[in-house]
C-alpha positions in Angstrom: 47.2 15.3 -22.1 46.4 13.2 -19.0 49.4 12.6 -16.7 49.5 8.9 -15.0 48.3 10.2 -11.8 44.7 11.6 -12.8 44.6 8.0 -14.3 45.8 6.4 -10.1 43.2 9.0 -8.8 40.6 8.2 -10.7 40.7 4.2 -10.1 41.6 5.0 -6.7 38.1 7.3 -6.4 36.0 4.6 -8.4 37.1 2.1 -6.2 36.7 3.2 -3.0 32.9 4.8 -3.9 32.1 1.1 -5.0 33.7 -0.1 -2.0 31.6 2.3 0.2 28.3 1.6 -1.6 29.2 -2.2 -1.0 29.8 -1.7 2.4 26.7 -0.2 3.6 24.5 -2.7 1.2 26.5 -5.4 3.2 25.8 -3.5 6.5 22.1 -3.0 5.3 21.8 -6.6 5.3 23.3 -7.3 8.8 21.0 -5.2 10.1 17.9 -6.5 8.6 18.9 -9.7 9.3 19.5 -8.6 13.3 15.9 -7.3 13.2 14.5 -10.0 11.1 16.0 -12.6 14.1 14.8 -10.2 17.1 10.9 -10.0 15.7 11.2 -13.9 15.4 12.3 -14.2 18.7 9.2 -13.7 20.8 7.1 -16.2 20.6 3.8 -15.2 21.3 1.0 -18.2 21.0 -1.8 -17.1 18.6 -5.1 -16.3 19.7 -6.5 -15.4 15.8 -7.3 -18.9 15.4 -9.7 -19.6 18.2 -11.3 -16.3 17.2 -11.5 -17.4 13.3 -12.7 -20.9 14.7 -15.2 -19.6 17.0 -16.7 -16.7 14.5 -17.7 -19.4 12.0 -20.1 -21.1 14.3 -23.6 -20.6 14.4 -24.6 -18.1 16.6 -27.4 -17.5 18.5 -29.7 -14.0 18.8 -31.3 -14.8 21.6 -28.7 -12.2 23.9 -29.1 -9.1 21.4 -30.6 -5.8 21.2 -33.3 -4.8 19.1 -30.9 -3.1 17.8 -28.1 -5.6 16.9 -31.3 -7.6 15.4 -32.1 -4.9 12.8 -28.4 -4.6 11.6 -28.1 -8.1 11.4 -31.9 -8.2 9.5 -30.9 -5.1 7.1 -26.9 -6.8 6.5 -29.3 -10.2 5.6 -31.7 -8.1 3.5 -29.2 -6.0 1.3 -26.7 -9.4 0.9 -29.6 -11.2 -0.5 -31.4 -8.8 -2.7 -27.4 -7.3 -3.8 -28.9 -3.4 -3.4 -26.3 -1.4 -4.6 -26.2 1.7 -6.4 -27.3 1.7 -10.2 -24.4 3.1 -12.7 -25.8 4.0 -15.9 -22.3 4.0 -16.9 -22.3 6.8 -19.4 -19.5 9.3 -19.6 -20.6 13.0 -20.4 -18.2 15.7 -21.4 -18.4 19.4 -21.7 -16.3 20.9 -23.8 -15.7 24.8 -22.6 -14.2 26.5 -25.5 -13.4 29.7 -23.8 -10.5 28.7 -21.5 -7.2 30.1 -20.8 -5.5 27.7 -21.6 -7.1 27.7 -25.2 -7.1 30.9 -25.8 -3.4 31.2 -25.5 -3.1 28.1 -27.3 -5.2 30.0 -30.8 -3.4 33.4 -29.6 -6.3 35.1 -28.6 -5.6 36.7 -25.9 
């Protein structure tokens, strides 16, 4: 038989571990929305766009190394000509019938 107080302690325990989750979901928020505020707070002008704007130009070779010539040469060459490696893209399986695991399987061992 249940007395009336296991019934008051058992509200009183559901309600306050609801109450606790709530509180730190609502807390959770708060915070997030303190950090979300400070990162938006510096201002800090961009300097991505200039680079974006500047790397789509043209650009001379006229300053590089040999070096810097042949990567640029080779990056031309393989872009062009789309080298990559050749899959033959067959699937081969070996079956090894003398496993552990399937010999214990057929009792065997």
């Amino acid at each position: 038989m249940i007395l009336e107080t296991d019934w008051t302690t058992a509200w009183l325990m559901t309600g306050l571990g609801v109450g606790v989750v709530f509180s730190i979901l609502v807390l959770l928020v708060l915070v997030l929305q303190i950090f979300s505020f400070v990162a938006k707070g510096k201002k800090v002008k961009p300097q991505t766009a200039k680079v974006a704007q500047a790397s789509t130009a043209p650009q001379s070779l006229d300053g590089a190394s040999d070096i810097e010539k042949a990567a640029v040469a080779t990056a031309v060459y393989l872009y062009l000509n789309n080298l990559h490696d050749e899959e033959s893209g067959k699937l081969t399986i070996h079956l090894n019938e003398h496993t552990g695991w399937h010999a214990v399987l057929n009792n065997a061992i």
